[in-house]
OpenMM code with the backbone's topology and positions (N, CA, C; nanometers):
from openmm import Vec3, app, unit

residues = "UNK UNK UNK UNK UNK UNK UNK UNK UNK UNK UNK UNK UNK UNK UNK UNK UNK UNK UNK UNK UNK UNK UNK UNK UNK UNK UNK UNK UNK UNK UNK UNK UNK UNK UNK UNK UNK UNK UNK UNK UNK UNK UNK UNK UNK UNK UNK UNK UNK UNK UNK UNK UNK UNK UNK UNK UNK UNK UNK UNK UNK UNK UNK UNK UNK UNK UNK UNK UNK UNK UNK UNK UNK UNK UNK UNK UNK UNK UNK UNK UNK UNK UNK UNK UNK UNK UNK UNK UNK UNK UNK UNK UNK UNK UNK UNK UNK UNK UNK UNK UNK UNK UNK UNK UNK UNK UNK UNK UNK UNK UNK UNK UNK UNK UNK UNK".split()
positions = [
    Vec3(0.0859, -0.1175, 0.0000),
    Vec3(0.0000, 0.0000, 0.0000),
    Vec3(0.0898, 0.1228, 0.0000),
    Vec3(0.0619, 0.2122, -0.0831),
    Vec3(0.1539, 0.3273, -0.1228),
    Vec3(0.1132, 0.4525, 0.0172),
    Vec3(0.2034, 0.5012, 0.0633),
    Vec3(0.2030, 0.5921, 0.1336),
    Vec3(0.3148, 0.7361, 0.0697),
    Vec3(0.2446, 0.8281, 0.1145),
    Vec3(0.3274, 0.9400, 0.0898),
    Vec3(0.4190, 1.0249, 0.2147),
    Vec3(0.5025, 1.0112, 0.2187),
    Vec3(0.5907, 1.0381, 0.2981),
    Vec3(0.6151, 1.1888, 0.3294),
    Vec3(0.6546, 1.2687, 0.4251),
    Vec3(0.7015, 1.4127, 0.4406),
    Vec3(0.7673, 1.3928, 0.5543),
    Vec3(0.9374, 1.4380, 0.4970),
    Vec3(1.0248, 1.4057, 0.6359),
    Vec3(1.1178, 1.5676, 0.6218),
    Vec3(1.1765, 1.5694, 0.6989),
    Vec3(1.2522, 1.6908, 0.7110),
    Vec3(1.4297, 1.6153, 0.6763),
    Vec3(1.4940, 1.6521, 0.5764),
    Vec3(1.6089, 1.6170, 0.5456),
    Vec3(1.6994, 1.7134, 0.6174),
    Vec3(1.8687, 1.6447, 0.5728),
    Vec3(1.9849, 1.7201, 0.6609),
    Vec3(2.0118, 1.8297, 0.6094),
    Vec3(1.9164, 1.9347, 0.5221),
    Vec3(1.9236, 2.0555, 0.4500),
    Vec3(1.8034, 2.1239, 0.4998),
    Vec3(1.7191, 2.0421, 0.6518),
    Vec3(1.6009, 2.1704, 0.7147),
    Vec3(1.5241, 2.1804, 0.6434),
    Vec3(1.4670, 2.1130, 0.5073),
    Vec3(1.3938, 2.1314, 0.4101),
    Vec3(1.3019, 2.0049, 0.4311),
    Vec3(1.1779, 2.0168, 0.3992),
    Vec3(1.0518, 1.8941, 0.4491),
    Vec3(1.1114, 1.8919, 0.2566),
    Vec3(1.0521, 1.7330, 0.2778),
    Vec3(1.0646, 1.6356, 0.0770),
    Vec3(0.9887, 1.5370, 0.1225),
    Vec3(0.9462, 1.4647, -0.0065),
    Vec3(0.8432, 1.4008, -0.0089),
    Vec3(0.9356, 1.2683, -0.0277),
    Vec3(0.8949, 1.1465, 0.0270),
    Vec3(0.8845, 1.0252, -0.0241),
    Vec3(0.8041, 0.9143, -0.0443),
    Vec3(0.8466, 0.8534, -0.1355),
    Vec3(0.6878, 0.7469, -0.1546),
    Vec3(0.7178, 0.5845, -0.1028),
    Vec3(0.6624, 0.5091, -0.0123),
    Vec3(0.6668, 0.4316, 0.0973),
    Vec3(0.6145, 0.3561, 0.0918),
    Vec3(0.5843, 0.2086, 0.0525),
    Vec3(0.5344, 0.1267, 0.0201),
    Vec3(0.5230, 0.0306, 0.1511),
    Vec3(0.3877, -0.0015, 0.2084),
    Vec3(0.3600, -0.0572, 0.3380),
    Vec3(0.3363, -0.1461, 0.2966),
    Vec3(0.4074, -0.2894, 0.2955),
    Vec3(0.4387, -0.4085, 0.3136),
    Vec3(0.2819, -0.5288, 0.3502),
    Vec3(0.2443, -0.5366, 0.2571),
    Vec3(0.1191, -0.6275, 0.3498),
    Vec3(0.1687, -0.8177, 0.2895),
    Vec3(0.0347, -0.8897, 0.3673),
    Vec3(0.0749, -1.0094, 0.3574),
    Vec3(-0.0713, -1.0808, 0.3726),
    Vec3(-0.0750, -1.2065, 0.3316),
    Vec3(-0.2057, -1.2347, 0.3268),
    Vec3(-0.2400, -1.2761, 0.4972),
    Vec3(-0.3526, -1.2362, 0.5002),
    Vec3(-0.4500, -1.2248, 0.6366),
    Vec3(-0.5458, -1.3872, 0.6500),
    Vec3(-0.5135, -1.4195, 0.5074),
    Vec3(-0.6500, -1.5486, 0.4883),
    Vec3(-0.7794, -1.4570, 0.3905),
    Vec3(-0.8782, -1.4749, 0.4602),
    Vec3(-1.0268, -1.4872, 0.4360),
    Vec3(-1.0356, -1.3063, 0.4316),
    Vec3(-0.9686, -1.2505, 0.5441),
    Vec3(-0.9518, -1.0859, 0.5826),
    Vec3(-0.9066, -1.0054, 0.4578),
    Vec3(-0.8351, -1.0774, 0.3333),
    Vec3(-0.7206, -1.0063, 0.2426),
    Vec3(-0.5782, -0.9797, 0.3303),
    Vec3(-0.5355, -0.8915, 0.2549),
    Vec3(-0.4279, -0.8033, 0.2912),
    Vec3(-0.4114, -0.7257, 0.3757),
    Vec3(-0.2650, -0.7854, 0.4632),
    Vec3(-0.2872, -0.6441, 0.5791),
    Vec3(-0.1395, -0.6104, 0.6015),
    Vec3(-0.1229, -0.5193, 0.6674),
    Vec3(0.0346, -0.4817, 0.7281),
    Vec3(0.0518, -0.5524, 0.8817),
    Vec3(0.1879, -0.5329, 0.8984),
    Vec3(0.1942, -0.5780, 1.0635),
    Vec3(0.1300, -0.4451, 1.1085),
    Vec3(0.0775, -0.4776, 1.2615),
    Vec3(0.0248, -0.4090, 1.3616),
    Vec3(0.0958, -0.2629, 1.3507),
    Vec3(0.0710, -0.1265, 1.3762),
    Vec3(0.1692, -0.0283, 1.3923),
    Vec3(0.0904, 0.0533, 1.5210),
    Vec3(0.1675, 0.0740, 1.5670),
    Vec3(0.0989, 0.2028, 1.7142),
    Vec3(0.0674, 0.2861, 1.6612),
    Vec3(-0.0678, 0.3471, 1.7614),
    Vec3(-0.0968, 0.4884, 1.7328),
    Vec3(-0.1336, 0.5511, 1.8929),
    Vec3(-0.1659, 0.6540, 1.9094),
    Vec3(-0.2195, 0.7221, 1.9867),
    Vec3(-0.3159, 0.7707, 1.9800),
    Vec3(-0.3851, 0.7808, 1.8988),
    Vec3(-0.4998, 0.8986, 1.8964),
    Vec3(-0.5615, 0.8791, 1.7842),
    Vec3(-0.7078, 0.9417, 1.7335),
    Vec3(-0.7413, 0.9562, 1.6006),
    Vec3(-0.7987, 1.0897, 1.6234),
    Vec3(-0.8104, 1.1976, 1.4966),
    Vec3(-0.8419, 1.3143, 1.4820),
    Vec3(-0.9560, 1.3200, 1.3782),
    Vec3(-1.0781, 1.3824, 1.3941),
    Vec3(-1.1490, 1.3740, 1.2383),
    Vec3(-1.1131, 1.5670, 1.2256),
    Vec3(-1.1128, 1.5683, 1.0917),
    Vec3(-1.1073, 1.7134, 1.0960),
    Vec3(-1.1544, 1.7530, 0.9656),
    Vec3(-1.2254, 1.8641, 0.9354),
    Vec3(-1.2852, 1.9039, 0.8258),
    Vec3(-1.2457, 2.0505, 0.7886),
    Vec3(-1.1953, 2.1125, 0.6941),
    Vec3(-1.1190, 2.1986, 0.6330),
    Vec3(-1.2134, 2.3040, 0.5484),
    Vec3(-1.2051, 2.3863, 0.5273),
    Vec3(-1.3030, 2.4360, 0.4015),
    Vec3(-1.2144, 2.4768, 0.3264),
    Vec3(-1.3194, 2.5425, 0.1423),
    Vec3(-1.2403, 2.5723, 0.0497),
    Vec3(-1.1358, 2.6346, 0.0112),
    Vec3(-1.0900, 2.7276, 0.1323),
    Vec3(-0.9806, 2.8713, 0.1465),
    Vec3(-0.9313, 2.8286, 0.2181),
    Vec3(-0.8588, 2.7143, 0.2614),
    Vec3(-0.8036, 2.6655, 0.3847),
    Vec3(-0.6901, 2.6781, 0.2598),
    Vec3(-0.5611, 2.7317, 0.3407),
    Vec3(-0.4140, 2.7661, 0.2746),
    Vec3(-0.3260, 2.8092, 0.4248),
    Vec3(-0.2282, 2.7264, 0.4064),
    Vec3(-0.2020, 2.6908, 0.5495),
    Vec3(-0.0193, 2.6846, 0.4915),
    Vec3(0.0199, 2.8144, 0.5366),
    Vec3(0.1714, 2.8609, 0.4753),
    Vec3(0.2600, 2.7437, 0.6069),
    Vec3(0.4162, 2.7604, 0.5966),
    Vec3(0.4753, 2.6710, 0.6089),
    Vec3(0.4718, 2.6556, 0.7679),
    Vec3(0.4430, 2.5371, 0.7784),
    Vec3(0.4328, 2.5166, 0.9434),
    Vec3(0.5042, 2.3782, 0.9185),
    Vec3(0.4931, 2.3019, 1.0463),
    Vec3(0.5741, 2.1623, 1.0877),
    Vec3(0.4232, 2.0708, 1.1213),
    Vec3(0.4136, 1.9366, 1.1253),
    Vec3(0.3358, 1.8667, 1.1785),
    Vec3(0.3646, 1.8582, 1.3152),
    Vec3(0.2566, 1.8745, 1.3839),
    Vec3(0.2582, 1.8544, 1.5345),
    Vec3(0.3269, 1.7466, 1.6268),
    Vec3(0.3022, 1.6249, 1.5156),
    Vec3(0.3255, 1.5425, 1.5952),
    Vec3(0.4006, 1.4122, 1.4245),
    Vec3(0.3981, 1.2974, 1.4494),
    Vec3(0.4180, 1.1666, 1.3635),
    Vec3(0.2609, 1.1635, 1.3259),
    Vec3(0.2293, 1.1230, 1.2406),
    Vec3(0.1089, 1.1294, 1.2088),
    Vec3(0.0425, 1.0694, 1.0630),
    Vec3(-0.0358, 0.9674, 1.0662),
    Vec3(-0.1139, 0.9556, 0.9107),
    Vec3(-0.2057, 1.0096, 0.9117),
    Vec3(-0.2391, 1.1384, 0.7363),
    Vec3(-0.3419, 1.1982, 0.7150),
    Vec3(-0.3992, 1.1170, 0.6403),
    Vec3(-0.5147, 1.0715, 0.6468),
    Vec3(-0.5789, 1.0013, 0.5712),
    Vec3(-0.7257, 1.0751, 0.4957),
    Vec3(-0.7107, 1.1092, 0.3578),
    Vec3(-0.7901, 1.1934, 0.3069),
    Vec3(-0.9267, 1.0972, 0.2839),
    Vec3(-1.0278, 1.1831, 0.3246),
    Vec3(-1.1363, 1.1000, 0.3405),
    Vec3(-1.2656, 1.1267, 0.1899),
    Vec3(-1.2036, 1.2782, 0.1807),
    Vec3(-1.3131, 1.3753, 0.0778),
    Vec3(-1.2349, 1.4466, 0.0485),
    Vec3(-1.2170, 1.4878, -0.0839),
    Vec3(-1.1820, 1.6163, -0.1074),
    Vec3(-1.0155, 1.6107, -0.1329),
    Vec3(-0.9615, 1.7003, -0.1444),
    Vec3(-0.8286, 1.7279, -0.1872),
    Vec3(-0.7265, 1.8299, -0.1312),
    Vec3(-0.6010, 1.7714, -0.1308),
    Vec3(-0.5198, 1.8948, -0.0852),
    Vec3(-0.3749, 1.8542, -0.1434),
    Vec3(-0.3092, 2.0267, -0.1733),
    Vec3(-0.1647, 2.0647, -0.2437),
    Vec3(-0.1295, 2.1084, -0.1269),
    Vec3(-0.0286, 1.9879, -0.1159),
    Vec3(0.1379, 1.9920, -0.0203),
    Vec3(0.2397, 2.0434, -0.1199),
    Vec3(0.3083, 2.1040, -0.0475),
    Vec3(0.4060, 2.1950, -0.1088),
    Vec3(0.5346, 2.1956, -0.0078),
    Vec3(0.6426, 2.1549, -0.0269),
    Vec3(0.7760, 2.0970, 0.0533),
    Vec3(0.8369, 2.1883, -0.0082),
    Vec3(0.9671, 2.2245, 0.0847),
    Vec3(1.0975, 2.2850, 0.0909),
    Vec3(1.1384, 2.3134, -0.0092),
    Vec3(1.1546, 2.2463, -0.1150),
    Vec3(1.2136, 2.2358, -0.2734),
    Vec3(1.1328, 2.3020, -0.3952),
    Vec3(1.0261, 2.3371, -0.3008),
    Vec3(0.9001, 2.3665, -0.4388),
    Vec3(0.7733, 2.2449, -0.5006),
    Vec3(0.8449, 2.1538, -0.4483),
    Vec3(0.7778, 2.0506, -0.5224),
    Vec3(0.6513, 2.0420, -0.4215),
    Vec3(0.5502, 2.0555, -0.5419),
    Vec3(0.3932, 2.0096, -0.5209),
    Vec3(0.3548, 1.9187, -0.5508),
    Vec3(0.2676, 1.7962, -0.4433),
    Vec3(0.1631, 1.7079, -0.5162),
    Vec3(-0.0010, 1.7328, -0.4353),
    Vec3(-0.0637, 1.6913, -0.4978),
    Vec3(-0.1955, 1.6734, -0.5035),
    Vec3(-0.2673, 1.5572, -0.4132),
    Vec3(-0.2822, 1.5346, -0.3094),
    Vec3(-0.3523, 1.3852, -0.2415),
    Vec3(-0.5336, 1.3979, -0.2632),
    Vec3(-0.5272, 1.2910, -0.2882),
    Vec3(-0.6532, 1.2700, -0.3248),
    Vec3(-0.7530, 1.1889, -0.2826),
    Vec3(-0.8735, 1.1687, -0.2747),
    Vec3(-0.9161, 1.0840, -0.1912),
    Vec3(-0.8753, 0.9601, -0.1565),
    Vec3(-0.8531, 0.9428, -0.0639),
    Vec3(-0.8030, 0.7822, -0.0366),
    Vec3(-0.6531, 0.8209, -0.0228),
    Vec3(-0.6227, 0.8918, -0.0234),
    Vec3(-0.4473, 0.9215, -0.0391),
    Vec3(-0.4366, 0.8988, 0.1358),
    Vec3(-0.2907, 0.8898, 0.1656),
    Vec3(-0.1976, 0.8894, 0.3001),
    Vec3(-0.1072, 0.9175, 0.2644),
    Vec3(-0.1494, 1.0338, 0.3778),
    Vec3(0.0092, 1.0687, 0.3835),
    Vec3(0.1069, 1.0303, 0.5646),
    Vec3(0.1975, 0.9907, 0.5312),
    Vec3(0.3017, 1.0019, 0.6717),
    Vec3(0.3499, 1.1533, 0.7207),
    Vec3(0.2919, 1.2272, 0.7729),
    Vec3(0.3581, 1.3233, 0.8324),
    Vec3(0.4772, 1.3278, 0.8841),
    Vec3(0.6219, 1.3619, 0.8803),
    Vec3(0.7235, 1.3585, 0.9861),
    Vec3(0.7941, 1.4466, 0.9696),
    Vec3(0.7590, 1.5672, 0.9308),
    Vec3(0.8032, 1.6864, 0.9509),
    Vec3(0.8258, 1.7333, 1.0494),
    Vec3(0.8956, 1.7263, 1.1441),
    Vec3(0.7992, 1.7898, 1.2810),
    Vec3(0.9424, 1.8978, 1.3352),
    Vec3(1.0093, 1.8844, 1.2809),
    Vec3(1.1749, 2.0208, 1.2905),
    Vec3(1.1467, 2.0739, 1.1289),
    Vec3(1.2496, 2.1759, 1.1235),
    Vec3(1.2708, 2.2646, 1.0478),
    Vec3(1.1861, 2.3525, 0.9413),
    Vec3(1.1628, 2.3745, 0.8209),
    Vec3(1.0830, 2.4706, 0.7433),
    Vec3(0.9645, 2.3982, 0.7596),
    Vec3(0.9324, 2.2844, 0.7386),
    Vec3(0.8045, 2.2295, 0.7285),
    Vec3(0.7335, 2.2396, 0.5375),
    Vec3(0.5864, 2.2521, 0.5550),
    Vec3(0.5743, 2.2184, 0.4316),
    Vec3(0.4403, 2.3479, 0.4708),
    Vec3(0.3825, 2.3386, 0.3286),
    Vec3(0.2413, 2.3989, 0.3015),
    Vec3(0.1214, 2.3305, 0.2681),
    Vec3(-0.0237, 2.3518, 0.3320),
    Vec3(-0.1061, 2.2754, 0.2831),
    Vec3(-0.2424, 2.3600, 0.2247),
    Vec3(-0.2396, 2.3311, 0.0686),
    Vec3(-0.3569, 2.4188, 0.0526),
    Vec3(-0.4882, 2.3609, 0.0301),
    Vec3(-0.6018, 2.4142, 0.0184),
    Vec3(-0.7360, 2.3554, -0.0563),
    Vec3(-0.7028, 2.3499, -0.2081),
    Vec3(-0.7679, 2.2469, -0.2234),
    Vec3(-0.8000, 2.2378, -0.4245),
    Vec3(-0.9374, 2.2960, -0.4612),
    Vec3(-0.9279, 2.3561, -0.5409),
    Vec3(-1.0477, 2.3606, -0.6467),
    Vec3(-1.2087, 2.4254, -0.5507),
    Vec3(-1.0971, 2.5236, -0.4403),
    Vec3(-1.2023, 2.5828, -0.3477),
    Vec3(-1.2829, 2.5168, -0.2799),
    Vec3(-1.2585, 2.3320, -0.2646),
    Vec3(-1.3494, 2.2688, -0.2463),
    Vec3(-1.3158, 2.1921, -0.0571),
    Vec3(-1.4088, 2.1845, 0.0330),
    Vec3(-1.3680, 2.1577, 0.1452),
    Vec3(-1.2936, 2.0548, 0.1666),
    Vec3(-1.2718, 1.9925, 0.2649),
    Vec3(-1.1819, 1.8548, 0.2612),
    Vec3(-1.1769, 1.8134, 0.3814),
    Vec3(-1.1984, 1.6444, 0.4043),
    Vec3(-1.2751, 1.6118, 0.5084),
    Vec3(-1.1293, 1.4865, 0.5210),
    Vec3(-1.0670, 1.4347, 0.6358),
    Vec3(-0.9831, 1.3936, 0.6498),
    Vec3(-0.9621, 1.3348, 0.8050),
    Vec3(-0.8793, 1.2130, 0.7990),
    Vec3(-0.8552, 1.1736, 0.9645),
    Vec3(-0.6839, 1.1755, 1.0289),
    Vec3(-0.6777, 1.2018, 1.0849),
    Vec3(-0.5511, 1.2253, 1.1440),
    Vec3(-0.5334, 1.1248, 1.2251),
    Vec3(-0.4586, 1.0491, 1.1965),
    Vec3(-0.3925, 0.8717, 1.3294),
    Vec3(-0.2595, 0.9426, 1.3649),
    Vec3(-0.2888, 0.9960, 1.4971),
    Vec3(-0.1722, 1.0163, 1.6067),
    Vec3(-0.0314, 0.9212, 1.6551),
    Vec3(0.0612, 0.9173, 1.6259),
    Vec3(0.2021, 0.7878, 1.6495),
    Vec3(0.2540, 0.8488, 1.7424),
    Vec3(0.2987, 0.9309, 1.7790),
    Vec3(0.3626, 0.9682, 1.8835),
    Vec3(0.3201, 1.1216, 1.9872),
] * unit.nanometer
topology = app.Topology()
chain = topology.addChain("A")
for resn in residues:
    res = topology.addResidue(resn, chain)
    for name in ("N", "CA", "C"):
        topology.addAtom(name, app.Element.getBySymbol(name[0]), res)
């Protein structure tokens, strides 16, 4: 299962990587990963003008887009697009951080799984 990554490199700059979570057959269940900790879950809902200049993630964290869309924007310039069903790994949590905007003016409905 593809995950999208945001880590802070040895240049203070958040970059993206793409992370492939390992699953295995479950049986009858499908596919799953090993167990991973969390702490917490967050639901959170955004509206269309939500533009959110460079900050850090609070914490370790999977965003898991539930509705709707959002442009991450990292250290380097580089933009992508997550889309419904997208995850992302948050681990920004030192230096410039990243940007998160709304798409297409449209709200965006999303869950936050707390790791540390």
């Amino acid at each position: 299962m593809k995950v999208v990554r945001v880590y802070t490199g040895a240049d203070n700059k958040s970059h993206f990587e793409d992370v492939e979570i390992p699953l295995k057959s479950g049986g009858k269940a499908g596919f799953m990963s090993d167990l991973q900790k969390a702490t917490g879950v967050i639901f959170r809902e955004t509206g269309g003008d939500y533009n959110f200049d460079f900050h850090n993630a609070p914490r370790r964290q999977y965003v898991v887009n539930l509705e709707g869309e959002v442009e991450i924007e990292v250290g380097d310039g580089t933009k992508r697009i997550l889309r419904t069903g997208d995850i992302l790994l948050a681990e920004d949590t030192t230096g410039q951080g990243h940007i998160s905007r709304a798409v297409g003016g449209k709200p965006r409905k999303s869950l936050f799984i707390t790791l540390n």
